[in-house]
TIVO-2410 file (N, C-alpha, C; in nm, 3 decimals):
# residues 87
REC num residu      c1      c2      c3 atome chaine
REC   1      X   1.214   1.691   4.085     N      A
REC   1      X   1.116   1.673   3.980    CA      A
REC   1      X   1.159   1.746   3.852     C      A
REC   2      X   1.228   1.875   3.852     N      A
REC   2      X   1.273   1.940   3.751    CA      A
REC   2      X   1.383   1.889   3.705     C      A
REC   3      X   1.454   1.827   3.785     N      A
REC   3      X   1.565   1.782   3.691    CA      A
REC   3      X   1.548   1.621   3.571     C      A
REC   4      X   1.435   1.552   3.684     N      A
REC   4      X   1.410   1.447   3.609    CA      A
REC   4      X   1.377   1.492   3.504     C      A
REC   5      X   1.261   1.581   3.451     N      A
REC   5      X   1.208   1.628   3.357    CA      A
REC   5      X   1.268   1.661   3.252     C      A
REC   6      X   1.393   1.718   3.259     N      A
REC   6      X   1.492   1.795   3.229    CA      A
REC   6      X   1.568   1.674   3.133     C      A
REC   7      X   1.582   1.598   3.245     N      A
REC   7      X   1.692   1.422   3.214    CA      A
REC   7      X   1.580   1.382   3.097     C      A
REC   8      X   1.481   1.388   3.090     N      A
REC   8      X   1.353   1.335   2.972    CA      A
REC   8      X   1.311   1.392   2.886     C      A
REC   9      X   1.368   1.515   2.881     N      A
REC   9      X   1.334   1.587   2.787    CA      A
REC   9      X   1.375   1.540   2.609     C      A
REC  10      X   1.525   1.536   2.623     N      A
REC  10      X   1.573   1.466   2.498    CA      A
REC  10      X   1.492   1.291   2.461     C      A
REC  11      X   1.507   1.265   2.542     N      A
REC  11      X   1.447   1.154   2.551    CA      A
REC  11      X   1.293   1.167   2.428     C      A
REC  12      X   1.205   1.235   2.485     N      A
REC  12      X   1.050   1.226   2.462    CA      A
REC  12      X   1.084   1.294   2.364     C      A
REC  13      X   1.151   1.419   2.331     N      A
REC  13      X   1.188   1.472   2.171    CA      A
REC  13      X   1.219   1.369   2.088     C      A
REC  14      X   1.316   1.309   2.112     N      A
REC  14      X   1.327   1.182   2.032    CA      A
REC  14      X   1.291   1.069   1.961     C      A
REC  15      X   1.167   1.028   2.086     N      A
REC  15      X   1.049   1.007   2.035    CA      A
REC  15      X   0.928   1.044   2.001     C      A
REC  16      X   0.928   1.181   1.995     N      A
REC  16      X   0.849   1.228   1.938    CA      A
REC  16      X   0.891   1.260   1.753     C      A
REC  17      X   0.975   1.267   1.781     N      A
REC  17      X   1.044   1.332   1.586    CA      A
REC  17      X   1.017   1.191   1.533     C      A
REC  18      X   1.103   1.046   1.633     N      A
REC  18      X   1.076   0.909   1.504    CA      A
REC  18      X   0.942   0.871   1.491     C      A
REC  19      X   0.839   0.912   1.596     N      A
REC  19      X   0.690   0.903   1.528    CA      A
REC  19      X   0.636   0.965   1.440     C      A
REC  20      X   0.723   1.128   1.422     N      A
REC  20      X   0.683   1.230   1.285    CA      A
REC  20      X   0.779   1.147   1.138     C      A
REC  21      X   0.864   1.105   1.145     N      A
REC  21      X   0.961   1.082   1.080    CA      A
REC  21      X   0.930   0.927   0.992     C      A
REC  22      X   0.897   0.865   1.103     N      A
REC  22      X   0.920   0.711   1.060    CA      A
REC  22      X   0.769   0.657   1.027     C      A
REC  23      X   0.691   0.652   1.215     N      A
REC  23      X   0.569   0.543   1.214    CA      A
REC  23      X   0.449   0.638   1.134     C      A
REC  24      X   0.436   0.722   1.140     N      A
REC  24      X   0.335   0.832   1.078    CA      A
REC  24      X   0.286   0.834   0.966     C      A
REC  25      X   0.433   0.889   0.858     N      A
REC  25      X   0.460   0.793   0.745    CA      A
REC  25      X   0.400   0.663   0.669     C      A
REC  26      X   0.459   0.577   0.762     N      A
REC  26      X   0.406   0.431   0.712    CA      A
REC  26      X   0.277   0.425   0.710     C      A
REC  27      X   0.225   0.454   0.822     N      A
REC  27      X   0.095   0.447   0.850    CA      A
REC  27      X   0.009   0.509   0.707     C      A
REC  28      X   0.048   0.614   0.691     N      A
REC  28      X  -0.010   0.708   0.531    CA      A
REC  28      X   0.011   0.615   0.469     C      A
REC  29      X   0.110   0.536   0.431     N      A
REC  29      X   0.130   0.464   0.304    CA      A
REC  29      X   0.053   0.323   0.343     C      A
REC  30      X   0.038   0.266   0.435     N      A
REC  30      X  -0.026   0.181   0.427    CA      A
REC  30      X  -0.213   0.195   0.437     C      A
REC  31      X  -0.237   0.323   0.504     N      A
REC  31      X  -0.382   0.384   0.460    CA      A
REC  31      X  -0.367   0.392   0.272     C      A
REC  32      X  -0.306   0.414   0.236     N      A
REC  32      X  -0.344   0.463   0.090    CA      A
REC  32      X  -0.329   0.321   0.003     C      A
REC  33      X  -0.217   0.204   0.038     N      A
REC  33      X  -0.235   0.090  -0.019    CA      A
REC  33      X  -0.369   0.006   0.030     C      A
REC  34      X  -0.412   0.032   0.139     N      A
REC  34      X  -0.524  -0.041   0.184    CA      A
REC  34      X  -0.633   0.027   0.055     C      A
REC  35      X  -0.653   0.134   0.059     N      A
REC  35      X  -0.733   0.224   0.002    CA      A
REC  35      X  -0.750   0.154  -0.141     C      A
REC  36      X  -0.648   0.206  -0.235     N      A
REC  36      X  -0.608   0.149  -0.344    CA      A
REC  36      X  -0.660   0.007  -0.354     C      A
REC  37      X  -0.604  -0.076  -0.304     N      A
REC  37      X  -0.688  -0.209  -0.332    CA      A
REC  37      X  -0.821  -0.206  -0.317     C      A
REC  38      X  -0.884  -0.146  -0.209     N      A
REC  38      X  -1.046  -0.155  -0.217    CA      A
REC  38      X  -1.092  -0.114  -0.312     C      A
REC  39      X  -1.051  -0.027  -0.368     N      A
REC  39      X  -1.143   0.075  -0.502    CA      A
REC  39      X  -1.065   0.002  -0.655     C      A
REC  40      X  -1.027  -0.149  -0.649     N      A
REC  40      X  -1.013  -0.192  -0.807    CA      A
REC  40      X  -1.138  -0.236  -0.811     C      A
REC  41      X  -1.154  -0.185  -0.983     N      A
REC  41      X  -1.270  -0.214  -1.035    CA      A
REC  41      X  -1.223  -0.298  -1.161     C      A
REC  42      X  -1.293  -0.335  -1.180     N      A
REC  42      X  -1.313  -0.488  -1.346    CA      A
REC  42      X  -1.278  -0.362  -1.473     C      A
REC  43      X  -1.170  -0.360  -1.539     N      A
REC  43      X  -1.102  -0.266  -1.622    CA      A
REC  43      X  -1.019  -0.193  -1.622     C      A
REC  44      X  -0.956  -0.210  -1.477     N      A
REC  44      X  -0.861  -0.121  -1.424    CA      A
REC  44      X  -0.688  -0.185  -1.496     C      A
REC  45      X  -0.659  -0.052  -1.539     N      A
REC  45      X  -0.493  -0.139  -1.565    CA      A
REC  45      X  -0.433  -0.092  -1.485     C      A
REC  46      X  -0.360  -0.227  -1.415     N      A
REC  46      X  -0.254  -0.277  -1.291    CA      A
REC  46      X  -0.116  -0.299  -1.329     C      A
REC  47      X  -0.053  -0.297  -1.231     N      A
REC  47      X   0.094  -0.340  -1.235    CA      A
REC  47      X   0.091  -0.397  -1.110     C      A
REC  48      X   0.169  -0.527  -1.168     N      A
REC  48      X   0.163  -0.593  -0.980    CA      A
REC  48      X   0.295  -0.594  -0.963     C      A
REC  49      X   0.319  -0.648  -0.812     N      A
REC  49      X   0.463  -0.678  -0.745    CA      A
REC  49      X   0.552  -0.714  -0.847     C      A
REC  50      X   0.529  -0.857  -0.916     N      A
REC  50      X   0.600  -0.842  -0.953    CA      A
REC  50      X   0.647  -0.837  -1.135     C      A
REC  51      X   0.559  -0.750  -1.160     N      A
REC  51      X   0.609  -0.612  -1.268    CA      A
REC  51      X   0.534  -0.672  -1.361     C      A
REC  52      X   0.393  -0.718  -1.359     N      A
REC  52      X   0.334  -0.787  -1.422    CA      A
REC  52      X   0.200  -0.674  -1.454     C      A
REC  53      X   0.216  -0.615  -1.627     N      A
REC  53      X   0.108  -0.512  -1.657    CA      A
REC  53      X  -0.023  -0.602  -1.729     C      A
REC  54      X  -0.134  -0.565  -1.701     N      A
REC  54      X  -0.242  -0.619  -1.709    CA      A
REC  54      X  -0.378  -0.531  -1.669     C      A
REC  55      X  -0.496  -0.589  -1.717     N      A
REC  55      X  -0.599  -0.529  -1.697    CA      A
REC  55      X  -0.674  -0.678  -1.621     C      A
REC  56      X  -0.765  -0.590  -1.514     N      A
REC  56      X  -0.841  -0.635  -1.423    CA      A
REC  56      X  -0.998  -0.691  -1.526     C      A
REC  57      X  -1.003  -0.812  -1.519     N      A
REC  57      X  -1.126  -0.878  -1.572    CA      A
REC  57      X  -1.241  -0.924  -1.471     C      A
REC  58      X  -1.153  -0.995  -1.374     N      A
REC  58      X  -1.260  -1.085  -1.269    CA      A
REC  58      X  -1.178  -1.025  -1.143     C      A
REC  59      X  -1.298  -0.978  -1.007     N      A
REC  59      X  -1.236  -0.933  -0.875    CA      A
REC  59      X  -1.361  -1.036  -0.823     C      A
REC  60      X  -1.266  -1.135  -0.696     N      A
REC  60      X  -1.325  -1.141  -0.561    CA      A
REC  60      X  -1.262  -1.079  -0.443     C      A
REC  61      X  -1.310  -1.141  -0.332     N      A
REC  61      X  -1.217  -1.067  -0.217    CA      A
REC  61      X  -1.122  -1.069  -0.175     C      A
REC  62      X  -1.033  -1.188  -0.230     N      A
REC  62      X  -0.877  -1.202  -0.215    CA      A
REC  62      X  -0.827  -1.234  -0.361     C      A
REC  63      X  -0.877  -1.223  -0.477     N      A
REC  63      X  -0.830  -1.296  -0.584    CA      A
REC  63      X  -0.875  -1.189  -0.704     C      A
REC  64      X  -0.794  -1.173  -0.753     N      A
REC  64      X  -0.814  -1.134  -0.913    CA      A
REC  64      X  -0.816  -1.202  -0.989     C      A
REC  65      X  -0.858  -1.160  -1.168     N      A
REC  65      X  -0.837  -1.250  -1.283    CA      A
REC  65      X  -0.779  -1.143  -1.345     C      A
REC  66      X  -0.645  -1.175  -1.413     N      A
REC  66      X  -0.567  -1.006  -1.485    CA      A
REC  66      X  -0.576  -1.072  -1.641     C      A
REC  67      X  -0.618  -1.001  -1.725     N      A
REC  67      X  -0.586  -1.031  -1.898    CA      A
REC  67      X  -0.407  -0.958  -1.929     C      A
REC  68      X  -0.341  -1.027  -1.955     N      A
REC  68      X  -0.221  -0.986  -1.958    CA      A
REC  68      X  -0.173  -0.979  -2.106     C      A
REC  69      X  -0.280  -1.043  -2.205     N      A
REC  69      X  -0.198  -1.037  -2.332    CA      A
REC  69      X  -0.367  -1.130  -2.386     C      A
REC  70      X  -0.396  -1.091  -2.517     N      A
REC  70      X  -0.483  -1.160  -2.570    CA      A
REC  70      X  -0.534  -1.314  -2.523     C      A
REC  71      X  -0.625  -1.383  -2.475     N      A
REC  71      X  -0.684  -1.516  -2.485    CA      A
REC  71      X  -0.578  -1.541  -2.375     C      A
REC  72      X  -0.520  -1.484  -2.263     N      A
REC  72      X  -0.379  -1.506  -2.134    CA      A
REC  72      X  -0.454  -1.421  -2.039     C      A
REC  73      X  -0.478  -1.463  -1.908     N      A
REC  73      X  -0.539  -1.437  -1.807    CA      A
REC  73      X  -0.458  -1.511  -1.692     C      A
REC  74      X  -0.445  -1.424  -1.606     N      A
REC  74      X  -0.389  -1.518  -1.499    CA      A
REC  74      X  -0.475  -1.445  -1.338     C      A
REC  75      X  -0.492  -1.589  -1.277     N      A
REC  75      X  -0.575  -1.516  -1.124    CA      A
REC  75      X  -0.425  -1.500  -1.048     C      A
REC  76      X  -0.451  -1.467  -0.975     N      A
REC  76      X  -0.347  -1.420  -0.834    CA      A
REC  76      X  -0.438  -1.361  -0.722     C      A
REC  77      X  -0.357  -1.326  -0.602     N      A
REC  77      X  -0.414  -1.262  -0.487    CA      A
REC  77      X  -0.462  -1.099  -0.531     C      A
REC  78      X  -0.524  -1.056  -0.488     N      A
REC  78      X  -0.531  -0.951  -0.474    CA      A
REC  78      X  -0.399  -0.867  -0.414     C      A
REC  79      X  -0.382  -0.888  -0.321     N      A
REC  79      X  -0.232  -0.778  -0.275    CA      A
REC  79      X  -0.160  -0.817  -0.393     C      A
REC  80      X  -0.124  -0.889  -0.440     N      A
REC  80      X  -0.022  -0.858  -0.524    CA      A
REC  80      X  -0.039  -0.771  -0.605     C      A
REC  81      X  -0.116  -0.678  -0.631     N      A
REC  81      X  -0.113  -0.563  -0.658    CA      A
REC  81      X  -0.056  -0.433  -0.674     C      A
REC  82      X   0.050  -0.388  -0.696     N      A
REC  82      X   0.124  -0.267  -0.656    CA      A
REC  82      X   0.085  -0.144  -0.684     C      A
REC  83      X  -0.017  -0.142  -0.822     N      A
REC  83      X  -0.019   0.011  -0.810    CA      A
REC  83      X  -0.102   0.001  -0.952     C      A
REC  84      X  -0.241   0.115  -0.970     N      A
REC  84      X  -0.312   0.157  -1.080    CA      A
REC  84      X  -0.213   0.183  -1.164     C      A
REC  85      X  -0.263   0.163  -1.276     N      A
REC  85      X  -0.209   0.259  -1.443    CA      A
REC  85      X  -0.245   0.361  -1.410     C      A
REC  86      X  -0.254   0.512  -1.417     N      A
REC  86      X  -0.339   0.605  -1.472    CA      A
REC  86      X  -0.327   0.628  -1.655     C      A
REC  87      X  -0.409   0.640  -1.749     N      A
REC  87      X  -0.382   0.720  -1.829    CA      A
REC  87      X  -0.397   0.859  -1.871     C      A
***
């Protein structure tokens, strides 16, 4: 029994560090992108995927309306979203 244990030891370290290392991680970042999308509000300036700066006019539950440039609005998904402005 001690030696098996012994034989498993590296083993379960191993997987224990790529769950600190790797899945743990992700998990944070995908709690905080989940997050982030729930809390846009109508005025928020966005940057989406793909590199598109704009302010939030119209939100439903999968769809935005972004003002990107005077009397220019474009809808898209919601995820496409990448990330608040702050100012």
């Amino acid at each position: 029994m001690t030696e098996t244990l012994k034989l498993m030891a590296p083993m379960l370290l191993f997987f224990g560090l790529m769950y600190f290392f790797t899945i743990r991680p992700q998990q944070q970042q995908q709690k905080a992108r989940n997050d982030m999308l729930a809390n846009l509000s109508v005025g928020s300036k966005i940057r989406t995927i793909g590199g598109i700066y704009g302010t939030i006019e119209k939100l439903n539950d999968n769809e935005i309306t972004v003002r990107v440039a005077d009397n220019v609005s474009i809808r898209m998904a919601r995820f496409s979203v990448e990330s608040v402005i702050k100012e």
